[in-house]
N, C-alpha and C positions, 0 to 999 in steps of 0.2 A: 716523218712518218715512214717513208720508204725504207730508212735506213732502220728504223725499229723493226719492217714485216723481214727484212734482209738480216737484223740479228737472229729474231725468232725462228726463222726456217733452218739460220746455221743450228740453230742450238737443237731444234726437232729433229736436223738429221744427224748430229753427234749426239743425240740420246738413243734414238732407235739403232745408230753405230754398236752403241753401248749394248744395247737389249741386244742386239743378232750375236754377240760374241758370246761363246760358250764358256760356260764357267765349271771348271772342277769342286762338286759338290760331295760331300762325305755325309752319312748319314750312320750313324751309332744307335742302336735300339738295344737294350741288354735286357728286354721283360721280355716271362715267358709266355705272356698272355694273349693269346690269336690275337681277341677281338680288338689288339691294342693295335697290334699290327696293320689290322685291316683300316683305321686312321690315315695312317700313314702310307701307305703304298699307292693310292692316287695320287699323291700330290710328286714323290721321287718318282712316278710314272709319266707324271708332266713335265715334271724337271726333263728328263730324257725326252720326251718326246718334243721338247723344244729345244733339243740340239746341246743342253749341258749334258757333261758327264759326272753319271751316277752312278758311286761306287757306296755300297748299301752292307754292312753287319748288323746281321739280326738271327733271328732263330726259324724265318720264315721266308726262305728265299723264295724268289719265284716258281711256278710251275710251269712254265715258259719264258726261251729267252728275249732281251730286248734288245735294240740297239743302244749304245750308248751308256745300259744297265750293266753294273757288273756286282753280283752278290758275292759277300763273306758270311760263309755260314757258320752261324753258334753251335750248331745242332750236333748232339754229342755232350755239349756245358752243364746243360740241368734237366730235369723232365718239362717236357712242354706244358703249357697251359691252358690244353683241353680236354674237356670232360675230366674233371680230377676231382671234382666236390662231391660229394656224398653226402645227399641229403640224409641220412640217419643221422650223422654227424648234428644236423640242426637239432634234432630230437632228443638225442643225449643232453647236448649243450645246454638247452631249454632246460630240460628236469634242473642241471648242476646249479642253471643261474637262480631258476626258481630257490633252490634249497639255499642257495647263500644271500637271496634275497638282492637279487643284481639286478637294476633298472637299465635301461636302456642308453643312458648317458657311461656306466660302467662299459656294458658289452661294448660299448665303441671302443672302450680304451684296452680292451683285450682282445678285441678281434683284429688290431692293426697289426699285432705284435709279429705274427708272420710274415708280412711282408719284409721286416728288418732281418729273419732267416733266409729267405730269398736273396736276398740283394746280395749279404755277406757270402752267399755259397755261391751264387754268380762271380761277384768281381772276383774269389780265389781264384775260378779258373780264367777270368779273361787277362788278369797280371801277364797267365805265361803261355796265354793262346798264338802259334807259333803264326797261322795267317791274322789274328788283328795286328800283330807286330808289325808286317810286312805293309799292313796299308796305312797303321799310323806313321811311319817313315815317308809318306808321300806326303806331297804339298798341295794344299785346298784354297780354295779362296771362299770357302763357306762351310761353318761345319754344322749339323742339325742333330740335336740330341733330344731323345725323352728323358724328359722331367717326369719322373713319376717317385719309386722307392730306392733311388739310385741315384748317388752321382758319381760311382767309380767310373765312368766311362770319361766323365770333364775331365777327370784327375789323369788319366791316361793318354788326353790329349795335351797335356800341360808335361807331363813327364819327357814326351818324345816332341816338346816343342811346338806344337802347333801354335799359331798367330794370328790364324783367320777368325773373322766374325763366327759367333755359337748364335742357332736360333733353337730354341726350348720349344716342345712340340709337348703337347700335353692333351691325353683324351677325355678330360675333363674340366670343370672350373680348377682355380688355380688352387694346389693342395695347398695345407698353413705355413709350410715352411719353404713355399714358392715365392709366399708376395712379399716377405723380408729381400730377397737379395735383387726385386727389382724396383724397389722403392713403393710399389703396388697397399692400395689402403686397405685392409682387411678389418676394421675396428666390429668385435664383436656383438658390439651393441645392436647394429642392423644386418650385418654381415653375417650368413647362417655360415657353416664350419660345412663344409663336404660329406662328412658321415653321418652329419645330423637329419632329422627331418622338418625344422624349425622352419619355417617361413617369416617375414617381416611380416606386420612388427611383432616382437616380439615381448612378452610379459617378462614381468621381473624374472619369474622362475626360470625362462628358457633362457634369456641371456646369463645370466649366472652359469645354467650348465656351459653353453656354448661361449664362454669365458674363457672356463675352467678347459674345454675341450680345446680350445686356441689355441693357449699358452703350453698347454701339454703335449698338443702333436709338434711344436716346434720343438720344444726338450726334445722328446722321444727319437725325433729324425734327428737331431745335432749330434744325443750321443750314445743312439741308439746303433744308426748308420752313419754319419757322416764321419764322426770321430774313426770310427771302425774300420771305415774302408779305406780311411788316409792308414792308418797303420799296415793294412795289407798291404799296400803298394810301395810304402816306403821300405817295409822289411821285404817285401820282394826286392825292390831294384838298389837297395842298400843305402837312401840317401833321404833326406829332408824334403821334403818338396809344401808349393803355398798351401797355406791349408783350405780347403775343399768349399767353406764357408765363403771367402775372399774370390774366389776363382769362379765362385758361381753369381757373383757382384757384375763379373764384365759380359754376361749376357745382353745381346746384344737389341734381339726381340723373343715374341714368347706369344707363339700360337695357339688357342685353345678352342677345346670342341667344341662350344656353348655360343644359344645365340640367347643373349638378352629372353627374351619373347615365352622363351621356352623355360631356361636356365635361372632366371632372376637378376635384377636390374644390381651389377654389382660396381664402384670404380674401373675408370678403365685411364689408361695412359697410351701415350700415340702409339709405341710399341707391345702393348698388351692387344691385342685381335683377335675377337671373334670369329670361327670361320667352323663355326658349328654343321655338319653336315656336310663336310667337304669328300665327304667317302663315299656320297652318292653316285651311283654309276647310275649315269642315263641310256647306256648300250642295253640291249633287251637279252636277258639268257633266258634259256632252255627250260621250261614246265617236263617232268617227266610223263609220260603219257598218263601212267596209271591216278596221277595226283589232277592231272586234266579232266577226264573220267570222272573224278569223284564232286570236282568242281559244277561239271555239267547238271552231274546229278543231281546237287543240291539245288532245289528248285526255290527257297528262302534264304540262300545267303552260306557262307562258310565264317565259322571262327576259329583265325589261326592262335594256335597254340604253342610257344618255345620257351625255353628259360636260359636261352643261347648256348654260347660255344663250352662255359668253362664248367658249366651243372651237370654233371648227367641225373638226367630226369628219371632215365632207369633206375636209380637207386631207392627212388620213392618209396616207404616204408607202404606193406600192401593194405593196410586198413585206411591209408592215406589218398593213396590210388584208387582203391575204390569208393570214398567220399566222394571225388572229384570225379571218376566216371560215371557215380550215377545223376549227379551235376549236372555232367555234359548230357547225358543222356533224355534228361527232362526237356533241353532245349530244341525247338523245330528246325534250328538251323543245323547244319555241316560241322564237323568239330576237325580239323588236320592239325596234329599233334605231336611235335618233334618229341621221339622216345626211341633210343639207340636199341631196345631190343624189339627189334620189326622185324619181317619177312622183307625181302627184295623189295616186294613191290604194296608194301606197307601190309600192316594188321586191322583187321575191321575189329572196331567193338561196337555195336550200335549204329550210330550216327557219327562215329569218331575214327579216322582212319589215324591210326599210328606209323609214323615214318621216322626213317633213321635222318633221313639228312632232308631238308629244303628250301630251296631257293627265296629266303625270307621276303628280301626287298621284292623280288618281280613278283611274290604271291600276294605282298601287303599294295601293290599298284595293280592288282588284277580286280576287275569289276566287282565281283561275285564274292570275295572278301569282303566282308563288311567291320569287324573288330578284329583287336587281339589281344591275347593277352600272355604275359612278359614278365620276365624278374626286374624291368625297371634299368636292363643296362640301356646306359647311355645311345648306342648304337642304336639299336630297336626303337627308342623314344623316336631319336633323330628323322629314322623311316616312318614310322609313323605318324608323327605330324607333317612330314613332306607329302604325304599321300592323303590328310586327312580323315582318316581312320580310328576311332576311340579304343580306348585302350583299360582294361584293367589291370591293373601291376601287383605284383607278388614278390613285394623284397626281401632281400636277403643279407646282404652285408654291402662296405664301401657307400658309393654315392648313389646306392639303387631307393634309400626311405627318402634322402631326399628327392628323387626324380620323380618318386612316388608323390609325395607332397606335392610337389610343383606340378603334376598331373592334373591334380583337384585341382590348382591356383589357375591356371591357364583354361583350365574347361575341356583338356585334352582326353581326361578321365578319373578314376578314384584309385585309390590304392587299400590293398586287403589282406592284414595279417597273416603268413605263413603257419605261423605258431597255433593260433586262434581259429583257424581254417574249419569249417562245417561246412555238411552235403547246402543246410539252407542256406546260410552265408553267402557261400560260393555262389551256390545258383541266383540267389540274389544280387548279388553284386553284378553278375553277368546281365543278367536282365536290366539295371541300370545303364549301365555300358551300351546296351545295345538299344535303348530308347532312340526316340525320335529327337527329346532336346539335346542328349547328349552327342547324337552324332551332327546335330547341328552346331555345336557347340564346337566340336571337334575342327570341324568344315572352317570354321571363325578360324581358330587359334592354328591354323595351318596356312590361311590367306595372310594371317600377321607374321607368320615365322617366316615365309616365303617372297615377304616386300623387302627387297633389297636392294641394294645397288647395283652387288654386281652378285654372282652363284658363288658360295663359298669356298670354292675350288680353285677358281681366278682371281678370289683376293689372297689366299693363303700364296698363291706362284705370284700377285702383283709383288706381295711383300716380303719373300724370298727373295727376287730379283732385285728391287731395292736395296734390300742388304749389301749384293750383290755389287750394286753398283758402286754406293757410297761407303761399306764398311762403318767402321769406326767414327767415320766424319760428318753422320750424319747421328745425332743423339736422342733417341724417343723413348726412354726409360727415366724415373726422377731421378733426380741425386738422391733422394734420400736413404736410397739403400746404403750408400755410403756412411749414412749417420749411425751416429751408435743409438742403442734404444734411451740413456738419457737426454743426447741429444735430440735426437726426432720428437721423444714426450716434451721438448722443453725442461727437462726436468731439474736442469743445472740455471738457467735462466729464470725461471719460477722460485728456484733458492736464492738467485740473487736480489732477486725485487721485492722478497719476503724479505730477508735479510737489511734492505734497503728500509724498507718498511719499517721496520724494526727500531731500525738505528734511527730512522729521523724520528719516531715515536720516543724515542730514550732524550736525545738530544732534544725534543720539541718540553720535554719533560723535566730536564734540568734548566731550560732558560726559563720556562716559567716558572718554576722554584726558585732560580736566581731573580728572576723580574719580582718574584712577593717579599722574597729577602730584602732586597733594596728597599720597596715601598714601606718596607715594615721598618727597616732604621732608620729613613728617612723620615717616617711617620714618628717614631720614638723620639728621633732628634729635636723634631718639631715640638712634639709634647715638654720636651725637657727643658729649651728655650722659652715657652709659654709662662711655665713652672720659675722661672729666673728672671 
């Protein structure tokens, strides 16, 4: 016994040996999308603040420096990814789909298409971006990349050699052509597709589309992007390199924003981890006074209003805007409403103060907030049900129909046409939202999001460090990624037991043809000796 408590304490102080040692950590981000970024920077913020070094390319360095932090910055590669949608845009779009008669399962498979322009005009310039050069030439012992509409960044790490564990970080469930290269089940039958808004279970009709939508965003990313950006790299550095498919097989884990609860009950493998909400800051920031004020005032409650970082709401066509402000206007409570053309210290219309910028998370955990409502990104969900707050959603494209779905499914809240959008509608839906069962309801589905083990922040750095420790030699991804798709269907092995089948059916079919033959001349023989 003594000699077992005397292994174990050896082993507990050469593991914690382990954890105090710092590890040189790389971190590659190539989207130009803020809200993606804001994912990711708590957790390379822990990284550093537990003594690794964190050397970070993105398009969003910090706005102060850190110890330990060292950014490469994108910025100059492509236009950033805020405020750049233009809501008119939805309104054209809508007439064109109506007139070609495009359902909802099409517009998915046309609105992805730009993201494959993105990606390819990124990786051009990061081939001969003169500082990533410089820090892919250093040696890691961990490297962390988003998985999103890109993998020229792996391929880049492959080019200049790198050997360290890759951990896949990803601000949503896992896209379709995610869960092929880590053996990960995605079967469409129960398994809704990211752009969709299908919920389990599903009718014949929606698994059909969400089939068709599977098998297609895997195409589309293989040789839409993937194909593509091996080409750029290889006609940049003039040489052959694995092909991008393969290279994204030796992932190693694969972080993603979703928690069950919220997200829907999908397959998970020991290195697939939920760490949904890991971007929550619990430090308290700054209420502007004027937005303070307005909060006081409201003596029934405030409903925050944003459609986040990458919409500008400004754009809002004006007979659109004034729908929804006379909306808000009907309601007794406080309306603060992110809308980039405000005064300093926001615009009154009514009941509704318009403001350029605000403190989303500390306004949606302030008392006196009572709902919100959101285009349904991922982010804002995540806050919202940490705060317990109901929510109306307003989607738009990506995996905002589904978060909207899964809103209704959880009892967090409903989701309400963009397209389809009316003064009554609206005001409608909002008076739902802001019921007594609903925010009860709310209250539920945030005490289930919020039973954990441990705060999404400290699992996402337990199993970084992990990596950390063990590399390569610890394995928590299937094989099966390794499989080809005949062999993971069985589909070679199914031919052969068919085939089997087959053949003893033919053979079971000539001996008893041979067994009636005999009996029959046997039987003739007999006849003919009788006769004699």
């Amino acid at each position: 016994m003594r000699s077992l408590l005397a292994f174990y304490s050896a082993f507990t102080l050469l593991t914690l040996a382990r954890n105090a040692s710092p590890a040189r950590v790389l971190g590659l981000f190539a989207h130009t999308g803020k809200s993606h970024q804001m994912v990711f920077e708590p957790l390379l913020r822990k990284l550093a603040e537990r003594g690794h070094h964190v050397t970070v390319a993105s398009f969003f360095p910090l706005q102060e420096p850190l110890e330990n932090y060292t950014d490469v910055s994108l910025e100059g590669i492509a236009n950033l990814g805020v405020e750049t949608i233009d809501l008119n845009w939805y309104e054209g779009s809508n007439v064109v789909y109506k007139m070609l008669g495009v359902d909802a399962m099409v517009k998915q498979l046309l609105d992805i298409d730009p993201l494959a322009d993105m990606a390819l005009e990124v990786c051009s310039k990061l081939v001969s971006w003169p500082p990533l050069a410089d820090v892919l030439r250093k040696e890691y012992d961990v490297i962390l990349l988003e998985n999103f509409n890109s993998d020229c960044m792996l391929g880049l790490t492959h080019v200049y050699g790198k050997k360290a564990p890759t951990i896949s970080l990803l601000t949503s469930s896992l896209m379709q052509w995610s869960a092929d290269r880590i053996g990960a089940v995605d079967n469409p039958s129960y398994v809704p597709v990211t752009t969709s808004d299908f919920t389990p279970p599903m009718d014949f009709t929606e698994r059909l589309k969400n089939t068709i939508l599977n098998y297609y965003f895997k195409f589309w990313y293989r040789y839409r992007v993937q194909v593509k950006e091996q080409e750029i790299i290889e006609k940049h550095f003039g040489r052959k390199i694995t092909d991008l498919s393969e290279l994204a097989r030796n992932t190693t884990l694969v972080l993603v924003n979703v928690f069950h609860s919220l997200n829907g009950v999908k397959p998970l493998l020991p290195g697939l981890v939920e760490v949904g909400g890991m971007h929550l800051n619990s430090k308290r920031s700054t209420i502007p006074l004027y937005i303070e004020r307005f909060l006081n005032e409201s003596s029934e409650g405030v409903v925050l209003f944003s459609f986040g970082s990458l919409i500008k709401t400004s754009t809002i066509p004006e007979y659109k805007e004034q729908m929804i402000v006379k909306a808000l206007n009907r309601l007794k409570q406080g309306v603060i409403w992110k809308y980039e053309n405000s005064g300093e210290e926001g615009t009154r219309v009514g009941n509704i103060l318009k403001v350029r910028w605000l403190p989303q998370y500390e306004l949606l955990r302030h008392k006196k907030v009572i709902a919100f409502i959101g285009h349904g990104g991922l982010l804002g969900m995540t806050e919202v049900i940490s705060v317990g707050k109901p929510m109306l959603v307003v989607p738009f494209f990506g995996d905002q129909p589904y978060n909207g779905a899964m809103a209704r499914e959880v009892g967090l809240g409903i989701p309400i046409s963009y397209e389809h959008l009316t003064e009554e509608s609206f005001y409608n839906a909002i008076k739902t939202v802001l019921s007594a069962e609903m925010r009860l309801s709310a209250r539920r589905a945030s005490k289930i999001w919020l039973d954990r083990e441990s705060n999404p922040l400290d699992t996402a750095v337990y199993w970084v460090e992990r990596v950390i420790r063990w590399g390569h030699q610890d394995p928590l991804l299937s094989p099966a990624r390794h499989l080809s798709f005949i062999e993971y269907a069985l589909i070679d092995v199914t031919a052969v037991l068919i085939l089997a089948v087959v053949v003893i059916a033919l053979f079971a079919k000539l001996l008893i043809t041979l067994i009636f033959k005999l009996l029959k001349v046997s039987f003739n023989s007999k006849e003919k000796a009788k006769l004699h």
